[in-house]
C-alpha positions as CSV (number, residue, x, y, z in Angstrom):
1,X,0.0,0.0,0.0
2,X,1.2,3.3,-0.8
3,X,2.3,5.5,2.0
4,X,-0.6,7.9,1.4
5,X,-3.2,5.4,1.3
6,X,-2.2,4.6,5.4
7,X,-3.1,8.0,6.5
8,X,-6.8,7.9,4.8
9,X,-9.5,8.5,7.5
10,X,-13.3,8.3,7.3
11,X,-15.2,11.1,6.2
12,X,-17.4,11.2,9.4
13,X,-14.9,12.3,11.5
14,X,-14.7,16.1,10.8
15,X,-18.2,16.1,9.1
16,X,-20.2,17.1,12.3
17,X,-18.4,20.6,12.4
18,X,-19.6,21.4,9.5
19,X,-23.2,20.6,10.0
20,X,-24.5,23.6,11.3
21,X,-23.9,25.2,7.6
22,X,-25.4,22.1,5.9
23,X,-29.0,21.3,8.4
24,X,-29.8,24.7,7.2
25,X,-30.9,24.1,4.2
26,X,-32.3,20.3,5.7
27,X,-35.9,21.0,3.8
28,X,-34.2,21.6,0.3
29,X,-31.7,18.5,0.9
30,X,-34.4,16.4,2.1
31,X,-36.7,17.2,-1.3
32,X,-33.4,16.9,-3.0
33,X,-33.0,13.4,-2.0
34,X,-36.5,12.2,-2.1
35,X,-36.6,13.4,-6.0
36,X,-33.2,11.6,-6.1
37,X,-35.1,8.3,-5.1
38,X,-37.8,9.4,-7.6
39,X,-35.2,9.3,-10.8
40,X,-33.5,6.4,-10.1
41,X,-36.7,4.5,-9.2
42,X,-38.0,5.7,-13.0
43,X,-34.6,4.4,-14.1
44,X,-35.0,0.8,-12.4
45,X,-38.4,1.0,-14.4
46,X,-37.7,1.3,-18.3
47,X,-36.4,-2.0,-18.7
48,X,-39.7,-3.3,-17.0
49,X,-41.0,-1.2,-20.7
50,X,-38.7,-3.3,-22.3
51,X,-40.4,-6.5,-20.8
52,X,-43.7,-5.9,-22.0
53,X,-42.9,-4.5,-24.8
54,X,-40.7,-7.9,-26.2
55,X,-43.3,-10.6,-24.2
56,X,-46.4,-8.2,-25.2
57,X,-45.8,-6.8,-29.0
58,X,-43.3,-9.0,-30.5
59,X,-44.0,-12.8,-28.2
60,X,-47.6,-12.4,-28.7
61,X,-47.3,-10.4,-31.8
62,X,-50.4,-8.4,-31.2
63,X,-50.6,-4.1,-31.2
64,X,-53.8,-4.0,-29.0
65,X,-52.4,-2.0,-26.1
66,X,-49.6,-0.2,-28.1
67,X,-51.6,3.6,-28.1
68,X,-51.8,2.9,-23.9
69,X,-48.2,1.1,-23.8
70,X,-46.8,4.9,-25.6
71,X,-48.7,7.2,-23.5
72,X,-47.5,5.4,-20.2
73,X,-43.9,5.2,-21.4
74,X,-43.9,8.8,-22.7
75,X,-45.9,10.1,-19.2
76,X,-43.0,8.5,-17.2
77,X,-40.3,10.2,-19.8
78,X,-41.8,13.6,-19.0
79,X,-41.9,13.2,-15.0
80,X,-38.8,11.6,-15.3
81,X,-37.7,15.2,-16.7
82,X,-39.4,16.9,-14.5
83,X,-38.0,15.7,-11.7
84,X,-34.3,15.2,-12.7
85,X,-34.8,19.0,-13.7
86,X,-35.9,20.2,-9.8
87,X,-33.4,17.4,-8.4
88,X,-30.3,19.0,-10.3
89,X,-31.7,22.3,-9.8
90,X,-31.8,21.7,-5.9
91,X,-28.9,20.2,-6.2
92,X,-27.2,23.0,-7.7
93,X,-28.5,25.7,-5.7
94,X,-27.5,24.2,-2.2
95,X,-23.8,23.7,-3.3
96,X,-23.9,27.7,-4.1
97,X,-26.2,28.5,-0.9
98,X,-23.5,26.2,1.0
99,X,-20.7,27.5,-0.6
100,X,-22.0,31.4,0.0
101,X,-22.5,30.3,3.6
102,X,-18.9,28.7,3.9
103,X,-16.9,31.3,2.2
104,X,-18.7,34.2,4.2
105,X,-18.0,32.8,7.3
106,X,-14.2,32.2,6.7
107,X,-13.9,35.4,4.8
108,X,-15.6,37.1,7.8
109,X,-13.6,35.3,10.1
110,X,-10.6,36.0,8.6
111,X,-11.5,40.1,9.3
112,X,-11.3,39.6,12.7
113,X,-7.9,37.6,13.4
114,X,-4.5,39.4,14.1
115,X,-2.0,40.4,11.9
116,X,0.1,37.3,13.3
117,X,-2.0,35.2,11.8
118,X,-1.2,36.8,8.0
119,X,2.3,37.1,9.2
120,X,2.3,33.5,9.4
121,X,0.2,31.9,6.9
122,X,0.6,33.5,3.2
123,X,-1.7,34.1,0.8
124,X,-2.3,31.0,-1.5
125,X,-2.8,29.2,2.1
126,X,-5.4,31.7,3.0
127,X,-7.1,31.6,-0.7
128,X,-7.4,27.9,-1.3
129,X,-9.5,27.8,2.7
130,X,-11.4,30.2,1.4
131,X,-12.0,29.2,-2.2
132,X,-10.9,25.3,-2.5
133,X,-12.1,23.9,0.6
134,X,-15.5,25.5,1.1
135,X,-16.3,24.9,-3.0
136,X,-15.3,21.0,-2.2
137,X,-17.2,20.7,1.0
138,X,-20.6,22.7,-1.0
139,X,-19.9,19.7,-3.4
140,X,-20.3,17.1,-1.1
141,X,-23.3,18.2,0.9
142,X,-25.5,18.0,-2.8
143,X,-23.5,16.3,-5.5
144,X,-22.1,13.3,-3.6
145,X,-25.0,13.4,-1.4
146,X,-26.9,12.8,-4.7
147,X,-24.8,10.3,-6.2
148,X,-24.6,8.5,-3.1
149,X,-28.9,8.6,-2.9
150,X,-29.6,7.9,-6.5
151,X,-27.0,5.2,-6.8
152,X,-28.0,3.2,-3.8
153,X,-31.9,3.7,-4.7
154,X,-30.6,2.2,-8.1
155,X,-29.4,-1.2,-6.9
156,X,-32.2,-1.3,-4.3
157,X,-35.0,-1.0,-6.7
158,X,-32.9,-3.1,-9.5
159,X,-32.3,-6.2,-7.0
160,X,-36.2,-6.5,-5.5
161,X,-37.2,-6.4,-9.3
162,X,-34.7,-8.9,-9.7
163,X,-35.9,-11.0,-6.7
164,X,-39.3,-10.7,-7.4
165,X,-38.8,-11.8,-10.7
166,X,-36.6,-14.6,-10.6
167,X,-34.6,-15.4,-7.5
168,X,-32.5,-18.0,-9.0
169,X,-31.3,-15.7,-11.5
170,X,-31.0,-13.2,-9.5
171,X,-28.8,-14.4,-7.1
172,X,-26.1,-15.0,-9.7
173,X,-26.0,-11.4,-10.1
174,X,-25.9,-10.6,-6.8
175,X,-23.0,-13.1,-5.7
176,X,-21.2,-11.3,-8.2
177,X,-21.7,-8.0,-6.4
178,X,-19.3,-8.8,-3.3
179,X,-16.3,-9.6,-5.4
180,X,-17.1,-6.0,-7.3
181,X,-17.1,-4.4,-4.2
182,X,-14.0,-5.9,-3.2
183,X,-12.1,-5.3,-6.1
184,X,-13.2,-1.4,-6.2
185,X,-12.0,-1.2,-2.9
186,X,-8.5,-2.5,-3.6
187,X,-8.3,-0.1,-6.2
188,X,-9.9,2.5,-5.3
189,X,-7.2,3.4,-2.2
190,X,-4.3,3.4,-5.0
191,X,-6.5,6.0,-7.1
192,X,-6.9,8.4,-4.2
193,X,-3.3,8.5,-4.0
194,X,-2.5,9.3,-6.6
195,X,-5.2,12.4,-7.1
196,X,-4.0,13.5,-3.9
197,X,-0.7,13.7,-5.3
198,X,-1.8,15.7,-8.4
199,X,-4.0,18.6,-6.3
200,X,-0.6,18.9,-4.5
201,X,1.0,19.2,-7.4
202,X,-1.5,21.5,-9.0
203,X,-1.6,23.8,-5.8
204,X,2.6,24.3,-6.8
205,X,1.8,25.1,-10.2
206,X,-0.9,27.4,-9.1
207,X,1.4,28.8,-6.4
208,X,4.0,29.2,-9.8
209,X,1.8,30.9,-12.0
210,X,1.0,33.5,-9.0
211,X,4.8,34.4,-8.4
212,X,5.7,34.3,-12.2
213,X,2.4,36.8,-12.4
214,X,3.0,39.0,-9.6
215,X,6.9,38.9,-9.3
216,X,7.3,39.6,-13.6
217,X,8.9,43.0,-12.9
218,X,11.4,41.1,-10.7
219,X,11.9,38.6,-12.9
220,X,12.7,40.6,-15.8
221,X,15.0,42.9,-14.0
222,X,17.1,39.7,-12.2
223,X,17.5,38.3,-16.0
224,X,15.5,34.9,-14.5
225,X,13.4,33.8,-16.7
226,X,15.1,30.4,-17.6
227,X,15.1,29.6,-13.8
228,X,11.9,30.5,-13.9
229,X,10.6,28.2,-16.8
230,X,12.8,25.5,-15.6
231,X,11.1,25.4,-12.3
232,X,8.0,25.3,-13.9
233,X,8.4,22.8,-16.4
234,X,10.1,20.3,-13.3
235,X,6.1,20.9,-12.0
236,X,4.1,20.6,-15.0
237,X,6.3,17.6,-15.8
238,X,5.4,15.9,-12.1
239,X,1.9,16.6,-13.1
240,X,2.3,14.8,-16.6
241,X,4.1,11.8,-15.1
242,X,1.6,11.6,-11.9
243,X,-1.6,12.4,-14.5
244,X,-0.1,9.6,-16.6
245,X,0.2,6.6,-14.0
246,X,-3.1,7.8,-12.7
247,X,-4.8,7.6,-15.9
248,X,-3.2,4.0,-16.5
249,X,-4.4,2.8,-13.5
250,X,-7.8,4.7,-13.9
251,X,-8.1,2.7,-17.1
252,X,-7.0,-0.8,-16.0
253,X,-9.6,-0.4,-13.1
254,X,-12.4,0.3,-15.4
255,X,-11.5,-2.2,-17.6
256,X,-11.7,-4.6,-14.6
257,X,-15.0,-2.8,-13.7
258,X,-16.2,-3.7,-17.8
259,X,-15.5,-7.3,-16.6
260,X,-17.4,-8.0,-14.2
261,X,-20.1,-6.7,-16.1
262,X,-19.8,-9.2,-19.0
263,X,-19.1,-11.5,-16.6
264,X,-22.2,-11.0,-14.8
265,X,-23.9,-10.5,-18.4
266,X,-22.7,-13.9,-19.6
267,X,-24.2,-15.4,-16.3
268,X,-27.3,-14.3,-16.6
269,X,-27.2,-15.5,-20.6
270,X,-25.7,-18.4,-19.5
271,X,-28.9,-19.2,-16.9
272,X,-31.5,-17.3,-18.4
273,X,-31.1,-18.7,-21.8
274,X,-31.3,-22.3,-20.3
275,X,-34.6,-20.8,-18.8
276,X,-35.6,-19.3,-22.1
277,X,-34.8,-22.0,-24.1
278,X,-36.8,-24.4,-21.7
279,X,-40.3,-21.8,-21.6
280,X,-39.9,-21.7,-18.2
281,X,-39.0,-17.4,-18.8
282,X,-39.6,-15.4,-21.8
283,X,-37.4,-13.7,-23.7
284,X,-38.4,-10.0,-22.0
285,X,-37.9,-11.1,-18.9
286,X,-34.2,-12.1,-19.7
287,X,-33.8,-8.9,-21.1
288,X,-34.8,-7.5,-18.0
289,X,-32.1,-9.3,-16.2
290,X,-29.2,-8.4,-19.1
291,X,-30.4,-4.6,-18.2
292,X,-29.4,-5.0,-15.1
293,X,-26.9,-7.0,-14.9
294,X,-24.6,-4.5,-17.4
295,X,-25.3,-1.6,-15.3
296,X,-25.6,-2.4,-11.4
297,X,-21.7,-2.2,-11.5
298,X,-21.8,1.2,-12.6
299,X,-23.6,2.6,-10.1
300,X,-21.7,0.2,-7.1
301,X,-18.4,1.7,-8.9
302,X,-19.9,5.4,-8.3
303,X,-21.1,5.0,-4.8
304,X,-17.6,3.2,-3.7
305,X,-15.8,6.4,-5.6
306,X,-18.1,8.9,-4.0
307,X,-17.1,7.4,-0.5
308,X,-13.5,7.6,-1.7
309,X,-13.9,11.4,-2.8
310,X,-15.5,12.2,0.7
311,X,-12.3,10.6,2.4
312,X,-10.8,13.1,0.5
313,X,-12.8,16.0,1.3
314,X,-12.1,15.1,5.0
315,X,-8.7,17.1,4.8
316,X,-11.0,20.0,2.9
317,X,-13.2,19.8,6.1
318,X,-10.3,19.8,8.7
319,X,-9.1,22.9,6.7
320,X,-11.7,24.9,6.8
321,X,-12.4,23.5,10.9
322,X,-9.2,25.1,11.8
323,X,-9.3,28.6,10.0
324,X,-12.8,28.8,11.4
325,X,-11.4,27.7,15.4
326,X,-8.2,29.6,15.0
327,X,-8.5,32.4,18.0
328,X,-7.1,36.1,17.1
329,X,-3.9,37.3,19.1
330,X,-6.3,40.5,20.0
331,X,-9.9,40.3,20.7
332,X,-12.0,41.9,22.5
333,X,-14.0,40.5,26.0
334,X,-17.4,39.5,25.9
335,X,-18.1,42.3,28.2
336,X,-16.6,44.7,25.6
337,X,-18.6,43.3,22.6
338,X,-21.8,43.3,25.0
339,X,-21.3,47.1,25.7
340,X,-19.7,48.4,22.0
341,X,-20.8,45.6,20.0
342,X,-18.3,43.7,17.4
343,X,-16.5,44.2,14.0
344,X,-19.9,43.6,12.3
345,X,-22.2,45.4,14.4
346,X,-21.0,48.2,16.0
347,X,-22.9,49.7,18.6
348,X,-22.0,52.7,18.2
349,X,-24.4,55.0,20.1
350,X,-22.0,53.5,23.1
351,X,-18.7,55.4,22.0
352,X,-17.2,57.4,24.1
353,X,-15.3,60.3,21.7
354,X,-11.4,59.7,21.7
355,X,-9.5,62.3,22.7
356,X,-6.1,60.8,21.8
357,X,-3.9,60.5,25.2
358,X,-1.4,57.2,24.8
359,X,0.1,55.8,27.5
360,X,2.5,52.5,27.5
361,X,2.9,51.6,31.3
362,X,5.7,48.8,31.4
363,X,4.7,47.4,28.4
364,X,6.8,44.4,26.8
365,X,5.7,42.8,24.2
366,X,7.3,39.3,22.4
367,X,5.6,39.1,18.6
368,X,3.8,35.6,19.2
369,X,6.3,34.2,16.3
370,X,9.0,35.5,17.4
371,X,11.8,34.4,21.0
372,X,13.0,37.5,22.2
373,X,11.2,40.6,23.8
374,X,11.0,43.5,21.5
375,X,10.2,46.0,24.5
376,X,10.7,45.7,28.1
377,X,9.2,47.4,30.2
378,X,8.5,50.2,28.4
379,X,7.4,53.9,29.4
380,X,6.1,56.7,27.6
381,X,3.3,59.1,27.8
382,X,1.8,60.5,25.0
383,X,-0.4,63.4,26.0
384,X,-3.1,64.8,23.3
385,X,-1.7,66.4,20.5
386,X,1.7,65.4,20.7
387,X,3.7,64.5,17.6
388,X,6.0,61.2,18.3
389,X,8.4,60.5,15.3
390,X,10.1,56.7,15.5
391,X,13.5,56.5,13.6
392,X,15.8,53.7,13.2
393,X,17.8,51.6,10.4
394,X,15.4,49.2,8.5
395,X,14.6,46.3,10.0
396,X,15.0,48.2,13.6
397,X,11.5,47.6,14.9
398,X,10.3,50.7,14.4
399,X,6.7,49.5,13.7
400,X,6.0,47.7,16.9
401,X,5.5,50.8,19.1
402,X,2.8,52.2,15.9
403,X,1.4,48.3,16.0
404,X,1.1,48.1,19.9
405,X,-0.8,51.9,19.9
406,X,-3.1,50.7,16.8
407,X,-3.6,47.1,19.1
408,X,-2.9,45.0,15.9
409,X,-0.8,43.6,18.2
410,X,-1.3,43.2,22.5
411,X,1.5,43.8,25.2
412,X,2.7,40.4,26.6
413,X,2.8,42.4,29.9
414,X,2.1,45.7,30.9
415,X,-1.0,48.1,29.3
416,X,-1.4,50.6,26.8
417,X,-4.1,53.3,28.1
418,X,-6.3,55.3,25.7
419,X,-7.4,58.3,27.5
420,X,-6.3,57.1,30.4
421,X,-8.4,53.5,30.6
422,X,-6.6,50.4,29.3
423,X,-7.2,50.0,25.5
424,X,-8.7,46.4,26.2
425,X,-11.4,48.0,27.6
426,X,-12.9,49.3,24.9
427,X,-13.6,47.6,21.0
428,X,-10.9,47.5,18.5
429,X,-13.1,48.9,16.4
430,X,-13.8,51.7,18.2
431,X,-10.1,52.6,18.4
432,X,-9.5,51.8,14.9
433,X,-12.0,54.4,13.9
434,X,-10.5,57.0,15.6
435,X,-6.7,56.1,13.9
436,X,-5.8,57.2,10.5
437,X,-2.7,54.9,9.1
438,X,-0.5,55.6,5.9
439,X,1.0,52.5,5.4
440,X,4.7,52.5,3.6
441,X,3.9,50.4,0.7
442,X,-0.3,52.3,-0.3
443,X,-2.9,50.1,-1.1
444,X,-5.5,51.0,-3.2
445,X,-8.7,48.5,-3.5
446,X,-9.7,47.9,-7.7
447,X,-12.7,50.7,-8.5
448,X,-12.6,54.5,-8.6
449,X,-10.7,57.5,-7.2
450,X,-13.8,58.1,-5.0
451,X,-15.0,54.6,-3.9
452,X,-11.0,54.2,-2.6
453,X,-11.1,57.2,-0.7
454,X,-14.9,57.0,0.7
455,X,-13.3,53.8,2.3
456,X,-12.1,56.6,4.8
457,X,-15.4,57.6,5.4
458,X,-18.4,56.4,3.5
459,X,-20.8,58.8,3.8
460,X,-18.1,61.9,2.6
461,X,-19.7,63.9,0.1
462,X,-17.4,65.1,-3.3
463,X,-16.8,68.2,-1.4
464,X,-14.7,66.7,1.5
465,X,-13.5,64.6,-0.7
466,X,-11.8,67.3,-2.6
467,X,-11.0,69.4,0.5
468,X,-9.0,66.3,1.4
469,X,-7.0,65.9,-1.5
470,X,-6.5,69.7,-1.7
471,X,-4.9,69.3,2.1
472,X,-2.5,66.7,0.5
473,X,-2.2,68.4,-2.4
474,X,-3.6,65.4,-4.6
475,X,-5.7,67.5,-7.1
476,X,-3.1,67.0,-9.6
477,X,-4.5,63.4,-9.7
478,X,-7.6,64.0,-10.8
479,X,-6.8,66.4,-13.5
480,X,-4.1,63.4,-15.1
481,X,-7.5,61.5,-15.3
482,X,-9.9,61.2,-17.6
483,X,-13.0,61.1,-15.7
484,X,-12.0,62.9,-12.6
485,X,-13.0,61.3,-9.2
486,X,-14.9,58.5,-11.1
487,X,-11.4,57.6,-12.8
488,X,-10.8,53.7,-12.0
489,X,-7.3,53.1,-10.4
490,X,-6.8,49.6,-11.6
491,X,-6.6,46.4,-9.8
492,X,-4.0,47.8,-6.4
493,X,-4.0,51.0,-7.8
494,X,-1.7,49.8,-10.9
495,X,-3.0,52.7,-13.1
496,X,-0.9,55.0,-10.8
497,X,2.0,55.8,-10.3
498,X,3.7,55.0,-6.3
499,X,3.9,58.4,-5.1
500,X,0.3,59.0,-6.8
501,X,-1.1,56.3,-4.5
502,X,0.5,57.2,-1.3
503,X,-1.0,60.6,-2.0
504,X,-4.7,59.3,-2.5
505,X,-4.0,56.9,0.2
506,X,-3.1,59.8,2.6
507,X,-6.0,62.0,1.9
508,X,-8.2,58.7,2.6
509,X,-6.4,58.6,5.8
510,X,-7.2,62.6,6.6
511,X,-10.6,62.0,5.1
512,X,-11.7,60.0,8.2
513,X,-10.6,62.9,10.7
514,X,-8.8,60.6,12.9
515,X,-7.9,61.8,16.4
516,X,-4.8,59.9,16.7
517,X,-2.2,59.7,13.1
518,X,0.1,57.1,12.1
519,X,2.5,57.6,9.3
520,X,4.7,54.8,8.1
521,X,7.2,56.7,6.3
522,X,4.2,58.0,4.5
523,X,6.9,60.1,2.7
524,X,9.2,57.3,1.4
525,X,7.7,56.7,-2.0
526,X,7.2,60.6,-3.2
527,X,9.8,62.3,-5.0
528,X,11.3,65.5,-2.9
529,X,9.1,68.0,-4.7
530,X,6.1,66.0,-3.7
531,X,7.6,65.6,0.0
532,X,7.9,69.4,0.3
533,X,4.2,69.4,0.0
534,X,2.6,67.0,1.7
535,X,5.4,67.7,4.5
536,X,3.4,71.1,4.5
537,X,0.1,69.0,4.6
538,X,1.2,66.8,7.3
539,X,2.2,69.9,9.7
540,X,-1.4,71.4,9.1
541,X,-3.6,67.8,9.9
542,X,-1.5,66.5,13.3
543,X,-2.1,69.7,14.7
544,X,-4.7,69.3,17.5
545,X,-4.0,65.0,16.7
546,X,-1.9,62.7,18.7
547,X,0.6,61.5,15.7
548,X,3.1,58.8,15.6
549,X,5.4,59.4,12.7
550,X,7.9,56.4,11.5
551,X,10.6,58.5,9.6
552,X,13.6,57.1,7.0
553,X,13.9,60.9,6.3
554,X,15.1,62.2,9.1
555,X,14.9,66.1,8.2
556,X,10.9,65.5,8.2
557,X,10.8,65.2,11.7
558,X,12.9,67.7,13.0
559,X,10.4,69.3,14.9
560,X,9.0,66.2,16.5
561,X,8.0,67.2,20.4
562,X,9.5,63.7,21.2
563,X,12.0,61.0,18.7
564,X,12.0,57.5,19.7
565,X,15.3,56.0,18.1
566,X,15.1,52.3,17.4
567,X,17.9,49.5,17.7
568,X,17.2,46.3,17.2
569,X,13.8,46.2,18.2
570,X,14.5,48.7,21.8
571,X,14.4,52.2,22.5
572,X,18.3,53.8,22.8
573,X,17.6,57.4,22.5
574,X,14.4,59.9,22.9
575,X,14.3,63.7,22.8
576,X,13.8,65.9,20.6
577,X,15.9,66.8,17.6
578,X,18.5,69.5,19.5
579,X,18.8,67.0,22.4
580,X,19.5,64.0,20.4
581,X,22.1,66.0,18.4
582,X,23.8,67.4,21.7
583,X,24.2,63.6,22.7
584,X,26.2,62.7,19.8
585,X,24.8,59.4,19.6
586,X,23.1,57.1,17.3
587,X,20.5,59.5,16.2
588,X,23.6,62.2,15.6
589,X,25.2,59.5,13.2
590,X,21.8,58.6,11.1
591,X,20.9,62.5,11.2
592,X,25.0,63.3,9.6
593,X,24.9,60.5,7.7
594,X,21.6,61.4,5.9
595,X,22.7,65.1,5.7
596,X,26.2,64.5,3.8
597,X,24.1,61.8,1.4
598,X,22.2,64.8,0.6
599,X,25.2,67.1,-0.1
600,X,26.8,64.9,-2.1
601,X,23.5,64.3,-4.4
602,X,23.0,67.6,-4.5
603,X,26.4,68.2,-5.9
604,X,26.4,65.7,-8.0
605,X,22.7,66.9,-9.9
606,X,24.4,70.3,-10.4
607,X,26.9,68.9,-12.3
């Protein structure tokens, strides 16, 4: 047995967690199935037609009943329809009502985990929960479901027509059915395996396709594309060999399948001609038996594979199980939610209004993938209004402080007080609502200038959306565009420039009049003309707003009423800018440094 086959589990196992999304729709699965039973039960029934229409019309050689025989035959025909019609309809409609439950609650739940949990798990993980698992789980609870009820209503009805026909001949058939079943399932394991091996395989290439797609630009500029292709090719290659042997062995095993059918065929020949022969059955009624006994291993080969697909499913199940009972980092009590209400329902009218005092009171914090403390027992008051600018190489840590303030992220000890009452006391939403965050790298969500920037308040009418982007000064954008605020920015924002985005991003930011700004070296991606004026922009908006201002450009924040310099993920040096210089320290060096990089580029544009 192949290794994968030993670690197949029943299906059972992890389908009770995901009941709940399925009993809901328990009236449409249970008409579902009954019109299941209905279809196969008019299937058992033609070759009865057949019967009477050999022993009747051709034995007896007689058209009597003919115009009756027609109209039955063609009134079953049209139910049949009918029926298989609402059945696949029903069918079809709870895997997409399952689906939309599944992927809603995932996606939903997915809004209210911690930014640990993206740090940790990337984004093809995070897509095929969402999209792969939920669409095979909405798969089982109609289509296999289906299979599994018409199939087995099949052989039911086929071997009581059988038995109550001729139990002799019958029986044949029947003591053919254990070896079939036996056979499938020695084959059936192998199979598994190897599809299991090729959705691995395809999740690489799909994970391939996504970098060679999103990482082109890198690509191109480190001269990689032959890597590239030969990494790809190694892949589709697996996929070809593994697609191959499973194909082979998908063919051998319905060869066998074909078999047992003749086999069973040539039995009831064998028996039912002697019966024939000797007037003892008629000829229709040993057509009955040759229906049947060339396709009853059909549908014991599709009810063996559905079992084997829902094995499969299990891990699809466990997947999903897990995203949906993975606990955030940061949440809120359920005496916070009771009082301010949740991510999705707010209740607002419960507020209090910030007013933007930040405290850390021994705060040390350890990011949950990480072993060593990033702060330790850390102090700092952050009275209202007050401008805090955080400086430090890259890679220093300087976003931790901004993360802990914004509670993406909560202090392994200590608190962080918001107005003076711990920030766990109140809803993250709440606090999130009252922070405005420019992110380094903007991010602009696929539709127009004005649905990106409504984002930052929804109800903003065009004239405070203008009077925000005149603040930044971000009009330029519009006029570059065709159709003004209703100008589509392509998917991320791609039909802009950097700079462009990280201005449209920043007057979203402003648009929300936040009490308390973050700026992630909002600056870094805007050319120095650019940085002159929103530098102006940003002086006018923090006044009267606590802001915390991570700075590469170290002449932006010059008049900072506190600099936080970071090292390696702790605090060495705060002041302001003349008492940092005085010191001569590490903030001295980066400010020099900076300032001689300048002269030189300067010099060196003159010339």
């Amino acid at each position: 047995m192949d290794e994968n086959d030993k670690n197949i589990k029943l299906p059972y196992f992890g389908i009770p967690k995901i009941l709940p999304y399925i009993t809901k729709y328990k009236k449409k699965m249970i008409g579902m199935m009954f019109l299941g039973c209905i279809v196969s039960g008019l299937d058992a029934l033609y070759p009865l037609f057949n019967r009477y229409a050999i022993d009747y019309f051709i034995g007896l050689q007689t058209l009597d009943t003919l115009g009756i025989f027609v109209l039955i035959y063609f009134g079953v025909l049209v139910i049949q329809v009918i029926v298989n019609y609402y059945s696949t309809y029903w069918s079809g409609q709870m895997e997409m009502d399952i689906n939309h439950d599944l992927r809603n609650a995932s996606f939903n739940h997915l809004q209210t985990l911690s930014f640990s949990y993206f740090n940790q798990n990337n984004v093809g993980y995070v897509h095929a929960r969402i999209m792969s698992d939920t669409g095979k789980i909405g798969v089982l609870a109609s289509w296999h479901l289906m299979d599994i009820v018409w199939n087995g209503s099949y052989i039911i009805m086929a071997l009581i027509t059988m038995l109550t026909i001729n139990m002799k001949l019958a029986l044949y058939v029947i003591l053919l059915l254990p070896i079939a079943i036996l056979l499938i399932s020695l084959f059936q394991p192998k199979l598994i395996a190897y599809h299991r091996n090729i959705r691995e395989i395809n999740s690489q290439i799909t994970s391939d396709f996504n970098e060679g797609i999103t990482g082109a630009r890198s690509i191109k500029t480190l001269v990689i594309e032959s890597l590239i292709e030969r990494d790809f090719d190694k892949d589709t290659s697996n996929m070809r060999k593994t697609s191959i042997r499973a194909t082979r062995y998908s063919a051998f095993f319905s060869s066998v399948m074909v078999m047992m059918g003749s086999i069973a065929l040539a039995l009831v020949l064998w028996q039912g001609g002697l019966l024939t022969m000797e007037r003892i059955m008629m000829i229709g009624t040993l057509s009955v038996f040759m229906n049947y006994a060339l396709n009853l291993m059909e549908p014991i080969q599709w009810i063996i594979e559905t079992i084997a697909a829902l094995i499969g499913i299990q891990v699809n199940i466990e997947r999903f199980t897990k995203l949906m009972e993975t606990e955030s980092d940061v949440a809120d009590s359920k005496e916070v939610i009771e009082k301010y209400g949740d991510t999705f329902n707010p209740k607002k009218e419960n507020w209090e209004e910030l007013n933007g005092d930040v405290e850390f009171r021994d705060v040390s914090f350890q990011y949950p993938d990480g072993d060593e403390m990033v702060l330790e027992h850390f102090n700092l008051n952050v009275p209202k209004g007050t401008n805090i600018a955080i400086v430090g190489e890259t890679g220093a840590g300087k976003s931790t402080l901004v993360n802990l303030v914004c509670r993406f992220f909560e202090p392994t000890s200590g608190e962080i007080l918001i107005d003076g009452r711990n920030a766990k006391e109140r809803s993250q939403l709440w606090l999130h609502s009252n922070i405005g965050y420019v992110l380094q790298s903007p991010h602009l969500f696929s539709g127009t200038i004005r649905d990106n920037l409504r984002y930052g308040k929804p109800d903003a009418s065009d004239e405070e959306i203008m009077k925000a982007l005149e603040l930044v000064s971000a009009t330029f954008v519009l006029e570059k565009m065709d159709k003004g605020l209703d100008s589509d920015v392509g998917e991320g924002g791609d039909l802009l420039s950097t700079g462009e985005k990280q201005l449209l991003s920043f007057a979203r930011a402003i648009l929300a009049d936040p009490k308390i700004l973050v700026l992630d070296e909002a600056t870094a991606s805007i050319d120095s003309l650019t940085e002159k004026a929103i530098q102006n922009a940003i002086d006018t908006v923090i006044q009267g707003r606590t802001s915390f201002v991570i700075a590469h450009r170290l002449s932006t924040i010059v008049d900072a009423d506190e600099i936080l310099v970071v090292d390696d993920g702790k605090i060495i040096e705060r002041g302001t800018h003349k008492e940092l210089m005085r010191k001569h320290g590490h903030y001295y060096d980066l400010y020099t440094r900076q300032y001689d990089e300048m002269i030189v580029n300067t010099i060196g544009n003159e010339a």
